[in-house]
N, C-alpha and C positions, 0 to 999 in steps of 0.2 A: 358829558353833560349836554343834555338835548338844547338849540340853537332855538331862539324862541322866531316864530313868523311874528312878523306885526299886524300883518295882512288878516291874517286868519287870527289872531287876538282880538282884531278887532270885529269880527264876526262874529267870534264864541262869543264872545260880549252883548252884541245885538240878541243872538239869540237866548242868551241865559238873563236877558233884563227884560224880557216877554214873557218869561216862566215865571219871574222872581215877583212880577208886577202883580200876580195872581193874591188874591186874600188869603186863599191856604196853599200851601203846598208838606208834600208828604213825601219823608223820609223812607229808607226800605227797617227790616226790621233783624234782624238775629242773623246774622252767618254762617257759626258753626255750625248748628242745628240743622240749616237746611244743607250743607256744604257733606256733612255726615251722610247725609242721605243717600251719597253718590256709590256706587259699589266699588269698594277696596280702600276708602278712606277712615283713619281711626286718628283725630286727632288728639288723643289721649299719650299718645307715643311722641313724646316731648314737650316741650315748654311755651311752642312760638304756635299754638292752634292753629286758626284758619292762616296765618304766615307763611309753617311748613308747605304749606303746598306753592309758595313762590321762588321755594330753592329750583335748579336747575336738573336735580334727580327726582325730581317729583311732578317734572311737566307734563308725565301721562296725567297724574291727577287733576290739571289745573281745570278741564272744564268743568270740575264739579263748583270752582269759585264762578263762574261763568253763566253755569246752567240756576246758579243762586241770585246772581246778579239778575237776569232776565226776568227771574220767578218774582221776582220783586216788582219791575219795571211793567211789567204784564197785569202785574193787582193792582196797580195803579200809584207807583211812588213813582213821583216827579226827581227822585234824585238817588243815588244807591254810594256807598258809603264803601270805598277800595279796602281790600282785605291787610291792610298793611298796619292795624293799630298795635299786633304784638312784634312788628317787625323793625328792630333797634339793633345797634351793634352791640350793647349789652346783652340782650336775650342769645344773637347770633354764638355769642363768645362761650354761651351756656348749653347751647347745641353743639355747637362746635368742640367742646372739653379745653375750653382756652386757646385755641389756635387762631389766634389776631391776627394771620395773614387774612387763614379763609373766609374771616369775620369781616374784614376789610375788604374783601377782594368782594363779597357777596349783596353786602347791604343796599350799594345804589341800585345795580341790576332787580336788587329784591323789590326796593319800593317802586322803580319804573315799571316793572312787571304788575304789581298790581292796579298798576291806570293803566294800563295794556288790556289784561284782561276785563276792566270794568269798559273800556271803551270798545272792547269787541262786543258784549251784550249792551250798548246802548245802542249802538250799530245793527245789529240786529232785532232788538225791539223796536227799533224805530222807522227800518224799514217795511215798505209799504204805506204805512202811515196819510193820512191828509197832513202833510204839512204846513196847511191855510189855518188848521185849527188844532194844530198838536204842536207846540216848542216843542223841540229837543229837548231831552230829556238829561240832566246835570248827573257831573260825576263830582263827587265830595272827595278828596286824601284824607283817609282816618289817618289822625296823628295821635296816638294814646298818651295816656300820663306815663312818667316814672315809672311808679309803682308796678304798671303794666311790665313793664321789663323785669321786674326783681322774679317775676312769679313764684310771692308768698302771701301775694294776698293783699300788699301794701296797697292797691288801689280802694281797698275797702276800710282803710285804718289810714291813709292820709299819714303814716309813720314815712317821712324822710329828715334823713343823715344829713341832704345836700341843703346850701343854702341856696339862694332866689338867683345870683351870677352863675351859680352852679349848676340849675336846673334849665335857666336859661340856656346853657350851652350843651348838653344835653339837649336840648330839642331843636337847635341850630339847625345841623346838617340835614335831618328829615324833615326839619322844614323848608332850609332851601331847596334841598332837593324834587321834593313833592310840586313844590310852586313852579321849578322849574318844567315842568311838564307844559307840552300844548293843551292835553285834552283836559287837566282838571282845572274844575271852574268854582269849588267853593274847597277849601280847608278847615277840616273842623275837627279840632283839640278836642277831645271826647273824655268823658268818668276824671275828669282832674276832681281828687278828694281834698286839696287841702288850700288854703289862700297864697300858701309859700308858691305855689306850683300857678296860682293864675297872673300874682304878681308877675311870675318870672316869663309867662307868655303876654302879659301887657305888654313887658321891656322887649320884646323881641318885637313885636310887632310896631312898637315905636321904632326899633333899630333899623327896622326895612320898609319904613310906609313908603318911601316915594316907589318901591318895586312893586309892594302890594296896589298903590292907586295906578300907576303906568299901566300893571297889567288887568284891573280891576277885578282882583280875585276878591271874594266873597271868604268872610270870616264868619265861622260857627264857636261857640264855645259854651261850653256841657259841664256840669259839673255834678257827682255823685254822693247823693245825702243818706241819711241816716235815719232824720226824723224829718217831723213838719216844718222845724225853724235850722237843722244840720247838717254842714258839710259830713262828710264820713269822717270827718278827722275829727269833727264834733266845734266847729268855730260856725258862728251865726252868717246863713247864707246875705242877710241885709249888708255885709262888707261890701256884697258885691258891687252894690249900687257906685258907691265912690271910687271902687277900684276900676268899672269900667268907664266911666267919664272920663279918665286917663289916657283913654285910648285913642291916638292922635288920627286915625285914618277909620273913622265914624261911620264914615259914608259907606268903606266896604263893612260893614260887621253887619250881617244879615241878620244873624239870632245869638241869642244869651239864653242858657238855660238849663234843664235837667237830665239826665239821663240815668241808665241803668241803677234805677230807682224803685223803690216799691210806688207803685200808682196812689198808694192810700195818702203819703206823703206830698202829693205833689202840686195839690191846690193851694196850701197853705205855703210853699216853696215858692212858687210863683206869685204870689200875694205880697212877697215877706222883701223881695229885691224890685227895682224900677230901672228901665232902661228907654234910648229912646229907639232902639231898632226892636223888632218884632221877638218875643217871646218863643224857645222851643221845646217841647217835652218829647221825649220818646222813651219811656220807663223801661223795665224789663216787666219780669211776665208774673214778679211779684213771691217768687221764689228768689233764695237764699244761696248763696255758694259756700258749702262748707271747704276751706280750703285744706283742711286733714285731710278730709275722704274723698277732694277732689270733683264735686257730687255737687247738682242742685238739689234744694231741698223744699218743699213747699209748706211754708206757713197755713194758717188756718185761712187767710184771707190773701187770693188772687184774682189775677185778671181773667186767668182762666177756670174753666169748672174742672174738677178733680178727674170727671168720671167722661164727659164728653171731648177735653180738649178743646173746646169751640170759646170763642170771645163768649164773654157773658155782662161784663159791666163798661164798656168802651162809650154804648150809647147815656150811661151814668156819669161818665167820667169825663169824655169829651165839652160836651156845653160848659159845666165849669170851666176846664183848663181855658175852652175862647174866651170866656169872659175876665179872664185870668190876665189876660195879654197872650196867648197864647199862637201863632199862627206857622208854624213849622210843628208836625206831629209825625211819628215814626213810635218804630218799636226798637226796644233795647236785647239783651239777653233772652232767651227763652221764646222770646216772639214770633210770628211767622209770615207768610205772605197772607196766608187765611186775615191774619188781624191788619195787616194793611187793607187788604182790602175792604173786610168791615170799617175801617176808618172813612174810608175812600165813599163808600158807598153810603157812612152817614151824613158826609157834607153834600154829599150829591141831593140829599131828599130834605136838608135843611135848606137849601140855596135858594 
């Protein structure tokens, strides 16, 4: 377990409450999709997607999480989100064909690996830089739901066996571990589909505030809807209101909000819950994941055009979600650096 500096805690700190002070800031967008892109990578060949590439026989491929990470930070996200949301000892055990040594043996190395590699492209995009007028640039631990692990689909059906003690402990270890790290400065629980599953990261988060304020890490939490007013499990997102007021350590939770979400969905989402820290959306791309065929699928209505690929309603969608509460925007599934930066470049010409 990494020894934490206090010295330099308290510096990332300085530096990430310069970033955070900003009115918008901007998340990166999609992983796999750009992580694909790198020649010899097929994350199709197992369970743990953009993860796979954080085992130890796959370190030729890790710059392609690297070179993803950069492409982000380069189009203008203030913060890029570590490749670790499908990497669990559950998932591992499922790679692995049940062999709970190697599962065990794999999983911290796995998730320190991916703030490793997100902290070599911050380090690299950041060099050169004016740093009189550029913060550093933040790395977020994606922490997935559940369901993430089962990969059947559960994170889009909010279907969990486990109860709220149960889920909570399940996300224990990858949370302590994550937090444990120097270089990450926000945590953010990502596509949680069901109320059981945010309950049970309230209580966790109550369990370790005095760790979380000591090292003043920054809390994100996301949640993946259905409709206008629906968790994916299909319970009304307005729970949320009550359930976050619960949350004893206020001052770190930077955003509440939606993610890998269709866009069409997400003004009446963000309307429907109140919070008193800042609003996040970062949708997908408005297509569908068939989990039979494995396959996105695109509905009639996306963010993107069918024929060009190019952003086409960002500048439609954006103004509402700010006046939404909205001030954390990023892409989810399907998105790419292209649509950060058209994010990026509508606040610049709004400002």
């Amino acid at each position: 377990m990494r020894v934490v500096d206090y010295q330099r805690e308290r510096l990332r700190a300085i530096n990430a409450s310069e970033l955070i002070s900003r009115d918008v800031l901007l998340l990166d967008g999609g992983l796999a999709t750009e992580v694909e892109k790198y020649n010899g990578v097929n994350l199709s060949e197992g369970i743990l997607w953009s993860a796979r590439l954080l085992l130890p026989q796959n370190a030729h491929l890790q710059q392609a999480i690297v070179n993803a990470h950069v492409q982000y930070y380069s189009s203008g996200a203030d913060i890029v989100t570590t490749a670790s949301y499908q990497a669990s000892l559950d998932g591992l055990l499922r790679e692995f064909q049940g062999d709970s040594n190697r599962a065990e043996e794999a999983i911290i190395p796995m998730l320190m690996k991916s703030v490793e590699l997100a902290g070599i492209a911050r380090d690299s995009s950041w060099k050169g830089k004016d740093r009189t007028s550029s913060p550093k640039p933040l790395i977020a631990a994606s922490i997935g739901c559940y369901g993430a692990a089962l990969a059947d689909g559960s994170e889009y059906r909010g279907e969990y066996k486990l109860d709220v003690d149960e889920v909570m402990a399940w996300h224990s270890s990858r949370f302590l571990t994550l937090s444990s790290h120097s270089q990450v400065d926000i945590l953010i629980f990502e596509t949680i589909p069901c109320l059981r599953e945010v309950e049970a990261i309230v209580c966790l988060l109550n369990a370790h505030t005095k760790m979380i304020e000591e090292r003043n890490l920054k809390i994100v939490l996301a949640v993946a809807c259905r409709s206008e007013f629906q968790l994916n499990s299909g319970e009304p997102i307005s729970k949320l209101t009550e359930m976050i007021q619960s949350i004893r350590c206020l001052e770190n939770l930077l955003g509440v909000g939606i993610n890998c979400t269709n866009p069409k969905f997400v003004e009446s989402l963000l309307l429907s819950f109140s919070c008193s820290c800042d609003k996040v959306v970062y949708p997908n791309s408005g297509e569908e994941w068939n989990a039979d065929q494995k396959r996105w699928e695109r509905p009639n209505q996306s963010i993107k055009d069918s024929e060009t690929d190019c952003p086409t309603d960002w500048n439609t969608y954006l103004p509402k979600w700010y006046n939404a509460g909205a001030r954390i925007f990023g892409g989810c599934c399907r998105t790419t650096p292209d649509d950060i930066k058209h994010i990026r470049q509508y606040f610049q010409n709004v400002a």
